[in-house]
C-alpha positions in Angstrom: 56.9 59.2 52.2 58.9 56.2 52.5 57.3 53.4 54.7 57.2 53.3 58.1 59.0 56.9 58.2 58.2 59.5 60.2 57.5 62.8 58.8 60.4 64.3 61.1 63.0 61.3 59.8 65.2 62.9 57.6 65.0 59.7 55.0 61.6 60.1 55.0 61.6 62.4 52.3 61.8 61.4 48.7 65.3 62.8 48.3 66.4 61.7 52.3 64.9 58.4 51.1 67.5 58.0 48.2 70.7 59.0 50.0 69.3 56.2 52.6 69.3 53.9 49.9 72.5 55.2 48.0 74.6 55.5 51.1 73.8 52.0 52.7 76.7 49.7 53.8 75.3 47.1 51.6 76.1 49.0 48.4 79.8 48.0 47.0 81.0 51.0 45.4 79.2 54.8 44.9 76.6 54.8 42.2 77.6 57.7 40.3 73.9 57.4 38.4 71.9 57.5 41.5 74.2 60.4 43.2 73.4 62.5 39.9 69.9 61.7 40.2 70.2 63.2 43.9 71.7 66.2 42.8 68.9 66.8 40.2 66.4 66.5 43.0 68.1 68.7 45.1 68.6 71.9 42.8 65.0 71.4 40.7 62.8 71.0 44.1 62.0 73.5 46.6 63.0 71.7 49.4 65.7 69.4 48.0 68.9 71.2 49.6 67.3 71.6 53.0 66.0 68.4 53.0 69.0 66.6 51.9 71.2 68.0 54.3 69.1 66.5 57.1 69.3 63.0 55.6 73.1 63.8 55.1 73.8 65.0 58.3 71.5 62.3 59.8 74.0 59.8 57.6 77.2 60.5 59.0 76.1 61.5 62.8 77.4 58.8 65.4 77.9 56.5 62.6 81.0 54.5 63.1 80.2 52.7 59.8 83.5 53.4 57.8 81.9 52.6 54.6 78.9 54.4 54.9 80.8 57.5 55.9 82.9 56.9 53.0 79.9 57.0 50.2 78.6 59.8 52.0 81.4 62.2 51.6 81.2 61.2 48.0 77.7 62.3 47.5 78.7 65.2 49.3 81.4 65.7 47.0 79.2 65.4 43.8 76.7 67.3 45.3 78.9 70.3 46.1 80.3 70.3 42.4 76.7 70.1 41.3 74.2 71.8 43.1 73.9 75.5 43.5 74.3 78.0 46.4 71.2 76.8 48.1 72.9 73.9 48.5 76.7 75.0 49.3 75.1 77.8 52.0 73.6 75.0 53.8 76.7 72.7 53.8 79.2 75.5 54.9 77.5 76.5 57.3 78.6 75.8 61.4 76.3 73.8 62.0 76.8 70.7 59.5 80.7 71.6 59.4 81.8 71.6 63.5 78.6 69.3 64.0 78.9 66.7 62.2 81.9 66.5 59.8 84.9 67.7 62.5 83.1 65.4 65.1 84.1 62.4 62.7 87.5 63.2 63.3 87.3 62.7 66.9 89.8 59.4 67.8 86.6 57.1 69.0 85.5 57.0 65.0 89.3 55.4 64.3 88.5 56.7 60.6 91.7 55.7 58.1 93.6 58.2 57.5 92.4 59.0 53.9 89.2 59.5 54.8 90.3 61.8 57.9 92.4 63.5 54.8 89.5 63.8 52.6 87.3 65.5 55.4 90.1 68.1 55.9 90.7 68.7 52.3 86.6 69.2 52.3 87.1 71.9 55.3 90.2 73.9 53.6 88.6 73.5 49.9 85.4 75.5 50.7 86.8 77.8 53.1 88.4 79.3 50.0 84.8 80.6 48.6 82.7 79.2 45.5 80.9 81.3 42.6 77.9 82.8 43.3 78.1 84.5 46.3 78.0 81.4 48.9 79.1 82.8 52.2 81.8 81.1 53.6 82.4 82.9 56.8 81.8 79.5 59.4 83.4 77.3 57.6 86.9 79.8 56.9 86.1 80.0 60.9 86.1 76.5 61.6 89.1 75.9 59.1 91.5 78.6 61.1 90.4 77.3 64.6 91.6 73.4 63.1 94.5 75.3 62.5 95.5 77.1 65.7 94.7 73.7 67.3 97.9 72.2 65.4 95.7 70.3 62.9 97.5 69.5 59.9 95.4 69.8 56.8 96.6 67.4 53.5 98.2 69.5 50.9 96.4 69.8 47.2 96.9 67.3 44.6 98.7 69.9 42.6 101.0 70.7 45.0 101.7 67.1 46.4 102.7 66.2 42.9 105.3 68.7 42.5 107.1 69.1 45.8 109.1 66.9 44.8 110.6 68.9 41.6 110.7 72.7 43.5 112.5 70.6 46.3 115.0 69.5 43.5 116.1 72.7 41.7 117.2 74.6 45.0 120.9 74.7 45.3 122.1 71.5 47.0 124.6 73.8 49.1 122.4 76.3 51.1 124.3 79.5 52.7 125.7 79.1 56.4 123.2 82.4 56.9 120.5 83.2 54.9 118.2 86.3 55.3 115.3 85.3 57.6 111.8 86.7 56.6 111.3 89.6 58.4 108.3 90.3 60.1 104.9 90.8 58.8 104.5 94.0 59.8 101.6 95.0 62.8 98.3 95.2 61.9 96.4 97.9 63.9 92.8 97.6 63.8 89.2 98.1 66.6 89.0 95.2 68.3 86.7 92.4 66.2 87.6 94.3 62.9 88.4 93.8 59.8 90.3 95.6 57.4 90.9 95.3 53.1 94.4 96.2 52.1 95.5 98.1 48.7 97.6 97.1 46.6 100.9 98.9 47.7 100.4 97.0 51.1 99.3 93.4 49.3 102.6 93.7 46.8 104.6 93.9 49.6 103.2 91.6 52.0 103.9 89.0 49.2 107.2 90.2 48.5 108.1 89.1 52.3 105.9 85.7 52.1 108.1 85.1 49.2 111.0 85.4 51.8 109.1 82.6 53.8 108.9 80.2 51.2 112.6 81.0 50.2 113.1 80.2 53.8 111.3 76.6 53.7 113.1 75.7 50.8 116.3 75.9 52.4 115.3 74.1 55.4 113.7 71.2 53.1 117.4 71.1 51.3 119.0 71.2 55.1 116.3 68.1 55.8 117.1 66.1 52.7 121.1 66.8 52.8 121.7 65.3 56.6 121.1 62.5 58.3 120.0 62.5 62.0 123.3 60.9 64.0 125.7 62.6 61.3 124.8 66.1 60.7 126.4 69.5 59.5 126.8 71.5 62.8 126.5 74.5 60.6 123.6 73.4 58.7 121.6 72.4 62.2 122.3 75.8 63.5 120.9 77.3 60.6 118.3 74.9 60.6 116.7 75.9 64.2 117.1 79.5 63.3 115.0 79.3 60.4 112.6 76.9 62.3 112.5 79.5 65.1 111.6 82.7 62.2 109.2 80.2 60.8 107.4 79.6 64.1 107.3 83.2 64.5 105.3 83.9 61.1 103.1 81.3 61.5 101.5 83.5 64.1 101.6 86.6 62.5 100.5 85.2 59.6 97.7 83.6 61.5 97.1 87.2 63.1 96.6 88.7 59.9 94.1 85.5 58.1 91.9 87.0 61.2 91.3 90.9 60.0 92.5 90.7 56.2 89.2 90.7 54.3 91.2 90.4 50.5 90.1 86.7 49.3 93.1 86.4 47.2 95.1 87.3 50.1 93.5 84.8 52.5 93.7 82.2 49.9 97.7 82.8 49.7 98.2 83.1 53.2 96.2 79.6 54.3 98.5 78.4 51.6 102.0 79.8 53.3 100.4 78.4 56.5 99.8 75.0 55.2 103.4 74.8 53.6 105.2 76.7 56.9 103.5 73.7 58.9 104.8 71.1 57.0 108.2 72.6 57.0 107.8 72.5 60.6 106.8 69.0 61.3 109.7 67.9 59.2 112.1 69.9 61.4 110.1 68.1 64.4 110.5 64.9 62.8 114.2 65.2 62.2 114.9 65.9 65.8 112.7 63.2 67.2 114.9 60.9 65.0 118.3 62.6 66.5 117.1 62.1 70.1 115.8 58.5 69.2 119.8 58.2 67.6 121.3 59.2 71.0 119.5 57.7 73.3 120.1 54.2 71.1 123.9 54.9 71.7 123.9 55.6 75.1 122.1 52.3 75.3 125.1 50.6 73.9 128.1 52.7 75.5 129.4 53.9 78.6 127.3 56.7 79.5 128.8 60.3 78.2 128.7 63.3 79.3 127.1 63.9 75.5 123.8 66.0 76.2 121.1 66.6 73.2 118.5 68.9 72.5 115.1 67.9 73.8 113.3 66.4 71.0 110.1 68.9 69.7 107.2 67.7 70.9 104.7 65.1 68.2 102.1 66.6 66.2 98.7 64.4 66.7 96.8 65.1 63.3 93.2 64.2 65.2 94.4 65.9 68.9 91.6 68.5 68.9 91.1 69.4 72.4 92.5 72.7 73.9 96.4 72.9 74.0 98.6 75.3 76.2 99.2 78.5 73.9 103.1 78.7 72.6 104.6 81.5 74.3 104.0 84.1 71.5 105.7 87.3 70.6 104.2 90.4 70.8 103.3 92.6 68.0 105.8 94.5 66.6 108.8 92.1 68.3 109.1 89.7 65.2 111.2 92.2 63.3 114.2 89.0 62.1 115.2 91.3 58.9 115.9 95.1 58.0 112.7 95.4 55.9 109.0 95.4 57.1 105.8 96.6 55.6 104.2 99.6 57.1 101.5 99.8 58.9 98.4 98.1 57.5 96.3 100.2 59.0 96.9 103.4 57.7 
């Protein structure tokens, strides 16, 4: 026991005592060494992974100590590449997720931005499952109510790096129409059910999310090709209908991450959802800047009788509390295209 710890202080174990010590402000940079010795402890001891998520929750609860937060999400890190499902269960579950990580996104913190990023990647990354049968339930739970509260969650490395390039090879003159996605089609289940689709049903739900992303490629050429204050009227009017289709399947598709039980399915529909909101904030971007255009001129002219579309609302990354539901369509009233999957239910 470490000295002057009490047996119920979380550091005063001998594995709570080293992520004290390794986690301290004082330290310069993460000692890679000592974190590995942690990890060691934690999978060859009986109580190392219940013990160490004490100290670690204990470590980053109420602390407004940037740094320390910072090392400690790097043990974490190591630790969840390292250590077995003993381990992972406990750091997945509700508890250490909603408690103590998403409380450190909370404004008062004023975390930087990467380490607000590297929190969310932590939430999205495990929500997607690990070997061994960790179960992932609260923390996919926790990761689709971030979601449905507008939270943006920082793409992957993989993908950041080659946005850029897909964004380059579509045609640099989009169609005056395209064919919108159509809708996902219904999903009929019991109330607080689930259900696992077959494969006819999973082929052609991807054939239409293929339509979706075919969709957001044309409104990130639309985005790159005009300026706000000098647009293609054609291209803007195409431009809010695809923004309006891709509102619409962000819900559906959020409907469906709730009952579809397929993993692989889940994993690709977070990752339509992740790109669909990004395509979105762009589009809400671009018109914040055309309203911001106007009302600049009107400063400097004789006032018009030139009227603009309201500007879409901002997009707070850390804005958590409750917002006002979108008005949403109903089931079965998204239908934008000629094809639709049948009913997943049957």
């Amino acid at each position: 026991m470490a000295f002057g710890k009490s047996h119920r202080d979380p550091y005063a174990t001998s594995v709570g005592h080293l992520i004290e010590k390794a986690t301290f402000a004082g330290v310069q940079t993460e000692d890679w060494g000592q974190f590995m010795h942690i990890c060691d402890i934690i999978n060859t001891t009986q109580d190392g992974p219940k013990d160490a998520v004490k100290a670690l929750k204990k470590r980053i609860s109420k602390n407004y100590n940037h740094k320390e937060i910072q090392l400690t999400l790097s043990l974490i890190d190591m630790c969840m590449q390292n250590c077995g499902p003993s381990f992972q269960s406990l750091i997945v579950k509700k508890e250490f997720i909603k408690e103590s990580l998403v409380k450190l996104l909370n404004p008062r913190y004023n975390l930087p931005l990467d380490i607000q990023n590297r929190i969310l990647n932590f939430i999205k990354t495990w929500s997607q499952g690990f070997p061994g049968g960790v179960d992932v339930s609260e923390v996919k739970e926790v990761y689709l109510d971030l979601l449905k509260k507008g939270v943006q969650f920082p793409p992957s490395d993989a993908k950041a790096e080659t946005t850029g390039q897909e964004t380059a090879q579509v045609s640099l003159n989009p169609p005056t129409s395209v064919p919108t996605a159509p809708a996902l089609s219904p999903v009929v289940v019991p109330k607080n059910s689930t259900i696992t689709l077959v494969p006819e049903q999973i082929g052609k739900l991807h054939s239409e999310l293929d339509m979706v992303k075919m969709n957001m490629r044309v409104m990130a050429t639309i985005l790159m090709e005009n300026t706000p204050g000098s647009e293609n009227h054609e291209d803007i009017e195409l431009l809010q209908k695809l923004y309006k289709t891709g509102r619409e399947m962000q819900e559906r598709i959020m409907d469906l991450l709730v009952v579809v039980e397929n993993e692989d399915v889940t994993v690709e529909l977070i990752q339509v959802n992740e790109d669909l909101n990004n395509a979105i904030l762009g589009y809400e971007r671009f018109t914040r800047n055309q309203q911001r255009i106007l009302e600049q001129s009107k400063n400097q002219q004789e006032p018009t009788n030139t009227t603009s579309e309201p500007s879409a609302p901002s997009r707070d990354l850390l804005d958590l509390s409750p917002s006002p539901p979108m008005p949403r369509a109903t089931l079965g009233e998204l239908n934008t295209g000629n094809t639709q999957l049948p009913d997943l239910s049957k």
